[in-house]
C-alpha positions as CSV (number, residue, x, y, z in Angstrom):
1,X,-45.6,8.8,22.8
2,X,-42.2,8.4,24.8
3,X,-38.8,10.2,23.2
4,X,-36.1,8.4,23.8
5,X,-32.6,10.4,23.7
6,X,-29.8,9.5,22.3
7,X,-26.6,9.5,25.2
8,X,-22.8,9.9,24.1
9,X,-22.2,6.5,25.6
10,X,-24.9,5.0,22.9
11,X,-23.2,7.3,20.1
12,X,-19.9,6.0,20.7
13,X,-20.7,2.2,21.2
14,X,-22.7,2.5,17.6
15,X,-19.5,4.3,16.3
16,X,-17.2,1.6,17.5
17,X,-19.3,-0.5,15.9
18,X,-19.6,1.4,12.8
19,X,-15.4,1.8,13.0
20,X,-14.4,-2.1,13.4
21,X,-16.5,-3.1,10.5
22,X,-14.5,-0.3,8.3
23,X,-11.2,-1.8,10.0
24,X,-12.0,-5.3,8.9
25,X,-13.1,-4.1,5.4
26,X,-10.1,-2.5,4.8
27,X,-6.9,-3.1,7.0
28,X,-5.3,-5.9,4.8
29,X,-5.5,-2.9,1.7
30,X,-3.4,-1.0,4.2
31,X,-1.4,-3.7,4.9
32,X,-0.1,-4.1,1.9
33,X,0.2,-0.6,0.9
34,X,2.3,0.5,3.1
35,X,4.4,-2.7,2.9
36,X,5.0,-2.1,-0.5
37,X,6.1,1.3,0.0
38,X,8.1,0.5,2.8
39,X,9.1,-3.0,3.1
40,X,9.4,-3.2,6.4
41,X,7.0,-4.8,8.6
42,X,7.6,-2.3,11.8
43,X,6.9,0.5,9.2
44,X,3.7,-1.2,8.3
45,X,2.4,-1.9,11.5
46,X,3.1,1.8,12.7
47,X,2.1,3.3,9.3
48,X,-1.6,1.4,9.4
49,X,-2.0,2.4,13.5
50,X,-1.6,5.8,12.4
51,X,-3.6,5.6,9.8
52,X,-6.8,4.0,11.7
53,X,-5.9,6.7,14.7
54,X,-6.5,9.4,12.0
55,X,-9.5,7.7,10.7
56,X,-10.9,7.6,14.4
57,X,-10.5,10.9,14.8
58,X,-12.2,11.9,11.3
59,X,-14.9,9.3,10.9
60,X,-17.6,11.7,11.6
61,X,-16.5,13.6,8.2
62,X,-15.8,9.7,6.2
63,X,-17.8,10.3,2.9
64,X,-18.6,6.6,2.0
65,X,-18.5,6.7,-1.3
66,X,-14.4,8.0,-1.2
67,X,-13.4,6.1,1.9
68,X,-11.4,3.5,0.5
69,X,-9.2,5.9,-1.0
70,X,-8.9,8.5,1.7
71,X,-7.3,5.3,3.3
72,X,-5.0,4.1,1.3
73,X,-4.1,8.2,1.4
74,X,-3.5,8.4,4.6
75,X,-1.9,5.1,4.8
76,X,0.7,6.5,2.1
77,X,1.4,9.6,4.0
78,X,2.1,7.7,7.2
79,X,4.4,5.4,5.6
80,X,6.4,8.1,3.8
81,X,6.5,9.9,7.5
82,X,7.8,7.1,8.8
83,X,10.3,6.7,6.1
84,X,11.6,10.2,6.7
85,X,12.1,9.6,10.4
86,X,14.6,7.8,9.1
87,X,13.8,4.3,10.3
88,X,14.3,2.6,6.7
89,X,17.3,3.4,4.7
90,X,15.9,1.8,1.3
91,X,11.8,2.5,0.6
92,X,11.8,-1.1,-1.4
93,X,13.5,-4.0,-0.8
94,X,12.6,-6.9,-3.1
95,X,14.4,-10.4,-1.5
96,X,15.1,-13.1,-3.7
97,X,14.7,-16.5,-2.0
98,X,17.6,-18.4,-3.6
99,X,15.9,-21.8,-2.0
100,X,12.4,-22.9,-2.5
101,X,10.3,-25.1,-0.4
102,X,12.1,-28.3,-1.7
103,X,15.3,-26.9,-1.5
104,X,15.9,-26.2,-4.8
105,X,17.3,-23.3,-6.7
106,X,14.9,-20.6,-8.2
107,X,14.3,-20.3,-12.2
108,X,17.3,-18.1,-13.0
109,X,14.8,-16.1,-15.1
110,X,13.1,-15.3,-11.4
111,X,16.1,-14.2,-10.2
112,X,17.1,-11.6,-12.9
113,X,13.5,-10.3,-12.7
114,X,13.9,-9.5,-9.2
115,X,17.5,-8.0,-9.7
116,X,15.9,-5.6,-12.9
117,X,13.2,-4.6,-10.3
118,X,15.5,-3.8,-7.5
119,X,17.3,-1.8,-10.5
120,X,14.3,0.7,-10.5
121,X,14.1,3.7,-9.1
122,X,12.1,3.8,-6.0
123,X,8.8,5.2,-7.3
124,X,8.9,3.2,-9.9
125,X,9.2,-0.1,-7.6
126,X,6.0,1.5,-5.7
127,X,4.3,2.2,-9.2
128,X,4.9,-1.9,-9.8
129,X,4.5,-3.1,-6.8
130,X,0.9,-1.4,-6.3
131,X,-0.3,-2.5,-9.4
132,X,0.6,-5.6,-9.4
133,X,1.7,-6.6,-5.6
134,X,-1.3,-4.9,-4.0
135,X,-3.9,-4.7,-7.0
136,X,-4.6,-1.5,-6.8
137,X,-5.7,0.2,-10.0
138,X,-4.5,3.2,-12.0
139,X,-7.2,5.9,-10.4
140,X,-6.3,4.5,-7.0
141,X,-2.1,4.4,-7.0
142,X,-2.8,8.2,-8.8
143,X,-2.5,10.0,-5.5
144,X,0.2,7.9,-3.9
145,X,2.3,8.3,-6.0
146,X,1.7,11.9,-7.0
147,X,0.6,11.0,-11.1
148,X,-2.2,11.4,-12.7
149,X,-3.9,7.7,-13.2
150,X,-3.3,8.5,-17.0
151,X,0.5,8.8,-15.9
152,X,0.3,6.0,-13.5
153,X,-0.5,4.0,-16.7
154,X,1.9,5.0,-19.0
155,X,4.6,4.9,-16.3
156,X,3.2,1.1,-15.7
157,X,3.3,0.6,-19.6
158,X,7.1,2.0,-20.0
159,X,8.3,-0.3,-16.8
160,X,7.2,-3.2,-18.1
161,X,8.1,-3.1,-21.6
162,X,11.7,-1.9,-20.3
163,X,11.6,-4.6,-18.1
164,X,11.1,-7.2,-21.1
165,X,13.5,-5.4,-22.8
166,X,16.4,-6.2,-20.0
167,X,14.9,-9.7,-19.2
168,X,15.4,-10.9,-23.2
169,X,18.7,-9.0,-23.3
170,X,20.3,-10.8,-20.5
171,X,18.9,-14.2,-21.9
């Protein structure tokens, strides 16, 4: 019976391997995580580097079962680094396109939603802009934005029902 051995060169190729298929399951999430937090695309694209030279390095200790949101950790932490470096002065910047593909004007009602939302603080514009920008879900925005997921959803609840409350007021 003949042993074969295992070489570093064949443990790295299989973890290469291994890695890309985690980076194509998961790099748009990152995306558009740390876009919404940062809403810059230079952020971004440093942010998710960082966060897939981190996961690199710690893919030997990647539990499965938690990975996704390990990631979207990391991915948080990078883009609030980067943030503090000072390379964004705002952390959210919502445009309003004042022209749409035909040339014509937005539905005013658009444009006062996006002005109440650039009104909000900036964790709350993260909280929003998770949920519903990204699709993340309670349990998952929880430690990005440093709330429990019950939190994250009360917080979500009170945001939107103040928003309703400005949009029918201005109307």
């Amino acid at each position: 019976m003949e042993v074969l051995e295992r070489t570093p060169a064949d443990s790295r190729n299989r973890d290469s391997v291994e890695f890309a298929r985690i980076v194509r399951e998961h790099d748009a999430d990152l995306q558009r995580v740390a876009y919404v937090i940062s809403g810059d695309a230079d952020i971004t694209r440093d942010a998710v580097q960082a966060t897939w030279e981190i996961a690199w390095r710690r893919m030997p200790d990647f539990d499965a079962s938690a990975r996704r949101a390990w990631l979207l950790t990391v991915v948080a932490n990078a883009t609030k680094r980067e943030l503090r470096r000072g390379r964004l002065r705002r952390i959210l910047q919502v445009r309003s396109y004042r022209e749409g593909s035909h040339g014509q004007v937005d539905r005013p009602e658009l444009l006062d939603l996006g002005r109440a939302y650039s009104q909000l603080a900036s964790r709350d514009r993260q909280i929003l802009g998770l949920r519903f920008g990204v699709g993340l879900t309670s349990e998952e925005i929880s430690p990005l934005v440093g709330l429990s997921a019950s939190g994250v959803r009360v917080r979500t609840a009170r945001l939107l029902s103040r928003l309703k409350k400005e949009l029918s007021d201005e109307g």
